[in-house]
C-alpha positions as CSV (number, residue, x, y, z in Angstrom):
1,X,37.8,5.6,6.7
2,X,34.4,4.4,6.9
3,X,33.3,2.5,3.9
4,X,29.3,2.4,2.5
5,X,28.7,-0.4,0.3
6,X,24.9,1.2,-1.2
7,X,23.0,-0.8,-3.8
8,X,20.6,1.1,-5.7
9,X,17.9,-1.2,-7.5
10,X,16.2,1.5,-9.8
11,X,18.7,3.7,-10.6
12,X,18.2,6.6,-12.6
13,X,19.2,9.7,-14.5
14,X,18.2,12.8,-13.3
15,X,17.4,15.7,-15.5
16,X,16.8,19.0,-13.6
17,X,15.7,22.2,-15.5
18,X,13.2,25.3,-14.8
19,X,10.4,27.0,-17.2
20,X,8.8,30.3,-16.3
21,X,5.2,28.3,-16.3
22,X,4.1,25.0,-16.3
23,X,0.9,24.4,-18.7
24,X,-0.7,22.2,-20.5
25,X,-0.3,21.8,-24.7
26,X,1.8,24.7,-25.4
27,X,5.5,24.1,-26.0
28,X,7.4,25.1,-22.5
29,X,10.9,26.8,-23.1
30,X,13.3,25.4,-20.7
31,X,16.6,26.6,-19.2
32,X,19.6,24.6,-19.7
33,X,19.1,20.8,-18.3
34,X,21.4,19.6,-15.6
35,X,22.1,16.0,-15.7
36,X,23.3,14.0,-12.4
37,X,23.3,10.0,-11.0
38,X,20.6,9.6,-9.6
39,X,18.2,6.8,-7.3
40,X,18.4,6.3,-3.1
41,X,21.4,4.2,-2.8
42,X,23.4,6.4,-5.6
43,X,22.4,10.1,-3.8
44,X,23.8,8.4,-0.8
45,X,26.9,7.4,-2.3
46,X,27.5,10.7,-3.8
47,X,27.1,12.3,-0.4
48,X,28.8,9.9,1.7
49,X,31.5,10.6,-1.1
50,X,31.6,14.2,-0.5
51,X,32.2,13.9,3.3
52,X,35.0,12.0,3.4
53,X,33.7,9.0,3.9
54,X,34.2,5.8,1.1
55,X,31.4,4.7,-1.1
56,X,31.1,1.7,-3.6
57,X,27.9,2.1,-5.6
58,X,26.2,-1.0,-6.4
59,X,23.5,-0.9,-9.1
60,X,21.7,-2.6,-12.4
61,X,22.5,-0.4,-15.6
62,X,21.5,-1.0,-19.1
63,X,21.5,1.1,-22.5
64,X,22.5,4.3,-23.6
65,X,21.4,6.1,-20.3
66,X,23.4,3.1,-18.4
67,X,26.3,4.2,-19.5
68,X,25.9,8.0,-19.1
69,X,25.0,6.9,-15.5
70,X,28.2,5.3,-15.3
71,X,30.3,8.1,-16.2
72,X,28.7,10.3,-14.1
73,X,29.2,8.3,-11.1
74,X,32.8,7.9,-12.0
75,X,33.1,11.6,-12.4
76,X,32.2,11.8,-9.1
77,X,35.1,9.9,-7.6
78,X,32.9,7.1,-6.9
79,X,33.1,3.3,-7.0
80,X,31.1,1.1,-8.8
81,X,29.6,-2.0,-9.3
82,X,27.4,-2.2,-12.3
83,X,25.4,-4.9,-12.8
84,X,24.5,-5.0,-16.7
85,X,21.1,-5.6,-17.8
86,X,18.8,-5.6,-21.1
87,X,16.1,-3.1,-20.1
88,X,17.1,1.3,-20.5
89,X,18.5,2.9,-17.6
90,X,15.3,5.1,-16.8
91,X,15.2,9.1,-16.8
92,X,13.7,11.3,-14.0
93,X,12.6,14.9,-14.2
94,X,12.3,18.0,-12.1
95,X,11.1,20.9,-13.3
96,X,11.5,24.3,-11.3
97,X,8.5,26.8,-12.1
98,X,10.2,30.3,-11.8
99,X,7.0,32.1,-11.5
100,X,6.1,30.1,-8.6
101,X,9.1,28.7,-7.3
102,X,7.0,25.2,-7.5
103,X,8.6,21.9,-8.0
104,X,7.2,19.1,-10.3
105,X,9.0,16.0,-10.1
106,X,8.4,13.2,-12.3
107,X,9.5,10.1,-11.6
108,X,9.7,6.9,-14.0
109,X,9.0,3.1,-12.6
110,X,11.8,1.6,-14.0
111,X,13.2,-1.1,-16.7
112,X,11.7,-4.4,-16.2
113,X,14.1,-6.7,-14.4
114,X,14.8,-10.1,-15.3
115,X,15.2,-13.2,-13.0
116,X,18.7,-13.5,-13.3
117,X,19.6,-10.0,-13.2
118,X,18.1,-9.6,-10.3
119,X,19.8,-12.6,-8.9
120,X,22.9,-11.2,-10.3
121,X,22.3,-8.1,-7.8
122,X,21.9,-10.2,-5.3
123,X,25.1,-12.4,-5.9
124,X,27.4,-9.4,-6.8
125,X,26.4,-8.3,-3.1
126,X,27.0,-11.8,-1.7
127,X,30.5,-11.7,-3.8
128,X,31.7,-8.2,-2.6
129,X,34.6,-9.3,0.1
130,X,36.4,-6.2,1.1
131,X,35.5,-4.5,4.5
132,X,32.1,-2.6,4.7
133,X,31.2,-0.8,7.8
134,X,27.3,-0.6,6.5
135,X,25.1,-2.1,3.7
136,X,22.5,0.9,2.5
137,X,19.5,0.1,-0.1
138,X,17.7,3.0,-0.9
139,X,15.3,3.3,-3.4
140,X,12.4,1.3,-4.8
141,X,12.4,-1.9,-6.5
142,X,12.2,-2.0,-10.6
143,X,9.5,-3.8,-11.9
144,X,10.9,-7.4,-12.2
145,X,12.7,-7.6,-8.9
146,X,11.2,-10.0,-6.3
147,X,9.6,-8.1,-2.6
148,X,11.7,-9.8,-0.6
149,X,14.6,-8.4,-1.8
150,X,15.6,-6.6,0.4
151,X,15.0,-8.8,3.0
152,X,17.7,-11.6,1.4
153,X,19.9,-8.4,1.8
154,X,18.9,-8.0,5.6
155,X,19.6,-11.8,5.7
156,X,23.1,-11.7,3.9
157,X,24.0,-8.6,6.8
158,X,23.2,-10.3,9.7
159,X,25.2,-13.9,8.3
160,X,28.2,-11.5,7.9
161,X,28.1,-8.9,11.1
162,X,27.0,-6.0,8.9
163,X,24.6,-3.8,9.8
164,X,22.1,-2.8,7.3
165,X,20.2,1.0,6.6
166,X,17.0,0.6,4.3
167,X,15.3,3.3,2.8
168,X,12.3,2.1,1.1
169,X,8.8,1.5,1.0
170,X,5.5,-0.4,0.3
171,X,5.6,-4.6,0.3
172,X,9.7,-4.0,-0.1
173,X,9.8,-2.1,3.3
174,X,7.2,-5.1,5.4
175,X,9.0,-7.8,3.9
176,X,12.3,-6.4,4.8
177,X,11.3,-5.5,8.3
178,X,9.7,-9.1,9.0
179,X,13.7,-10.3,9.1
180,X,15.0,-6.9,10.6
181,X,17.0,-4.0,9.7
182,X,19.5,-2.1,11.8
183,X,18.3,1.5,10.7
184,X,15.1,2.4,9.1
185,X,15.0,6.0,7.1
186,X,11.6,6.4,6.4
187,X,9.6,9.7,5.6
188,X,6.2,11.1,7.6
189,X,4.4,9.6,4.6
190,X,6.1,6.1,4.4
191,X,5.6,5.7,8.0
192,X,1.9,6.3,8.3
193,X,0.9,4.1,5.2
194,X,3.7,1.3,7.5
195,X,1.8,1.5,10.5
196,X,-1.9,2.9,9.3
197,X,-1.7,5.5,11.8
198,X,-2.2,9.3,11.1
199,X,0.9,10.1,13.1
200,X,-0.9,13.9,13.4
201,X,1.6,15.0,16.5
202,X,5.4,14.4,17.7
203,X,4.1,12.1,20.4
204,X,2.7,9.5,17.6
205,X,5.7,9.8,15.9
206,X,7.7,8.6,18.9
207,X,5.3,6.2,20.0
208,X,5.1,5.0,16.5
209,X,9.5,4.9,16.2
210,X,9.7,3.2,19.7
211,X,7.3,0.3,18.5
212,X,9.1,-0.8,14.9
213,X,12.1,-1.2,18.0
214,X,10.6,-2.9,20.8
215,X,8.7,-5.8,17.7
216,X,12.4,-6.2,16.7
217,X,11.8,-4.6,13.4
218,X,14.6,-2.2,13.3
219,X,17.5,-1.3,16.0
220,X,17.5,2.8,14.9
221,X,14.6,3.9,13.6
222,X,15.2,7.8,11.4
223,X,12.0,9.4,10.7
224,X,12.2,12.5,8.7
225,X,9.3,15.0,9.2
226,X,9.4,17.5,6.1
227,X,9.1,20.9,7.8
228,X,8.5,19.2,11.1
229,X,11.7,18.5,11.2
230,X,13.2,14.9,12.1
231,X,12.5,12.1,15.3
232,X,15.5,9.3,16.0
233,X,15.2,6.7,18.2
234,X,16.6,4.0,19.8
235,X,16.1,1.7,22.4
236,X,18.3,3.7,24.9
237,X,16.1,6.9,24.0
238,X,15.0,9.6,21.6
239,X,15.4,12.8,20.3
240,X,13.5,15.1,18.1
241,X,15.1,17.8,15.4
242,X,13.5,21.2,15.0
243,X,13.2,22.3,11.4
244,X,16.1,25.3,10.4
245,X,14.7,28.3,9.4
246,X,15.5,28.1,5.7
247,X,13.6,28.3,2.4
248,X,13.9,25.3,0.5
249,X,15.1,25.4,-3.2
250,X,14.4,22.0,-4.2
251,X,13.5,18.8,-1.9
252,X,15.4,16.3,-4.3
253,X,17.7,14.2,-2.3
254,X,17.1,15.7,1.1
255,X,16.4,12.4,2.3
256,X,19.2,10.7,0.8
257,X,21.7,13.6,2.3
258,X,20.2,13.2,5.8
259,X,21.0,9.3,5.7
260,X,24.2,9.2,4.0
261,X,25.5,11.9,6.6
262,X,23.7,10.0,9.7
263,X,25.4,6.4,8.7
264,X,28.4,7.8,7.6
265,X,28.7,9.9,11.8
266,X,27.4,6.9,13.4
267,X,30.0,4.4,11.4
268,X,32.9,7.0,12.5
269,X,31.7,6.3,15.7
270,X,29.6,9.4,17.5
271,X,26.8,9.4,19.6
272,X,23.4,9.0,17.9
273,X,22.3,12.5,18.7
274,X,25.7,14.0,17.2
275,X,25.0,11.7,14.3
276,X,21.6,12.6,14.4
277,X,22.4,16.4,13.9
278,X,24.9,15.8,11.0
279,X,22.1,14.1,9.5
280,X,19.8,17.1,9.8
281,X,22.2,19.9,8.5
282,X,23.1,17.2,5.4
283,X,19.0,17.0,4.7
284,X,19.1,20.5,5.1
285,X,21.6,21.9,3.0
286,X,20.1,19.6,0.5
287,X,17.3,22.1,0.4
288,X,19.6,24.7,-0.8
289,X,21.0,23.1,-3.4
290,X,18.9,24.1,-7.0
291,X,17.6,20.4,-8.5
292,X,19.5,17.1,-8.4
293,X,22.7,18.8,-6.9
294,X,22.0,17.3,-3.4
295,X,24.3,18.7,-0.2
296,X,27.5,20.2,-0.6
297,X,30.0,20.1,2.3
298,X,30.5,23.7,2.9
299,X,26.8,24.3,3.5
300,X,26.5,21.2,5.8
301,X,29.5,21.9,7.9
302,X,27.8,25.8,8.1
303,X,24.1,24.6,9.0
304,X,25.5,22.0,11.6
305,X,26.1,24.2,15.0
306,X,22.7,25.7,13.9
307,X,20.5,22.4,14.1
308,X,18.8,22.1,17.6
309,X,17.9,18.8,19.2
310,X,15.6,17.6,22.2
311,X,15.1,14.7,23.9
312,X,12.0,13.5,22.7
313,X,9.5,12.3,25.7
């Protein structure tokens, strides 16, 4: 069984509800709130989870919302590692306008990490001895938590024969690349504030995937597209996703499904582009899913002989 060991800096808890309206001053009337564990390494745990893979959640948690986190992971059959800390377990919120079918999504920076919680992250990583196929971070960094942490991670993988997935960001994501990564999830936007380029066509994109490889910055380089659809590459080639005609119901954890289901084909051991297209039904059926549900199995197993993939020139 393959076995994700995910780490999840800034976790959260994710409230999703809808009003008929969104506006300003008057009191909105909401539906019922749906509360799930939440954050990039903690989506991808759930997932990975839910396709048979294994999953040990690692992840800082403190206060009353840290320990509603915790039993909703463990609800989910999922292992964990929580690392306990003085700051609140933050709250996130998407609200679904039913007039419009809109999504707001509000999103909250985070408790302020201390020195030696962070450390204590780091170490409980360093400590964790039983077989891991992958390391996955996912996520930003609280407020507290050093740039280059992610890159110590990178460094920890390579020492050990790991391969490491990142999903991140800003300073996080160019410190992290300086000492390498073996896959690289980032989205259209992440990409083009990375490289400075405006990335406008599929050709860019390529051209843009292919360098991050040749520099030595990342091995596998996933870059999802929104409703462009998705590029992978590698240095042996590269292949381009077409969107599926769908109609998105929320885009929360989309990205989160596509990696947990492309790490979790690759570590099983299938080709990149069959790995690649478990990775696009996964994002996809995300899509379906109403708020902070993420994929469910049924609907990714459904989408999958339906995703169509090109060889990207």
């Amino acid at each position: 069984m393959v076995h994700l060991l995910t780490i999840t800096m800034n976790p959260s808890i994710d409230i999703s509800t809808s009003v008929e309206r969104v506006a300003p001053t008057r009191k909105l009337r909401c539906a019922p709130a749906r509360r799930d564990p939440g954050g990039g390494g903690v989506n991808v745990a759930r997932v990975a989870n839910r396709l048979g893979s294994q999953a040990t959640a690692l992840y800082p948690t403190g206060g009353g919302c840290g320990q509603l986190l915790r039993r909703l992971i463990d609800a989910e059959g999922i292992r964990s590692i929580a690392i306990p800390i003085a700051g609140e377990t933050r709250e996130d919120f998407t609200i679904l306008e039913a007039t419009t079918g809109e999504e707001y999504r509000f999103v909250a920076a985070g408790p302020q990490l201390l020195d030696e919680e962070w450390r204590e992250c780091l170490g409980a990583i360093a400590a964790y001895r039983e077989p891991v196929d992958l390391y996955v971070a996912s996520g930003s960094l609280p407020p507290g938590a050093p740039d280059d942490f992610y890159a110590r991670i990178a460094e920890l993988a390579r020492a050990r024969s790991i391969p490491f997935a990142l999903d991140t960001s800003g300073p996080a994501l160019r410190a992290a690349l300086a000492r390498g990564v073996d896959v690289l999830k980032p989205s259209l936007r992440e990409m083009r504030e990375l490289t400075g380029q405006p990335l406008a066509d599929p050709a860019s994109c390529v051209a843009a995937c292919r360098a991050l490889i040749e520099q030595g910055r990342a091995r596998t380089v996933a870059l999802t597209l929104g409703g462009q659809g998705a590029i992978l590459a590698t240095a042996a080639g590269a292949w381009r996703a077409w969107p599926l005609p769908i109609t998105p119901v929320s885009a929360v954890g989309a990205g989160d499904s596509f990696l947990a289901a492309l790490l979790c084909a690759l570590a099983a051991g299938a080709s990149h582009p069959e790995a690649f297209r478990h990775g696009v039904a996964a994002g996809s059926a995300a899509l379906l899913s109403p708020g902070t549900q993420l994929c469910q199995p049924e609907m990714v197993r459904e989408l999958l002989g339906h995703v169509v993939i090109d060889i990207a020139a």
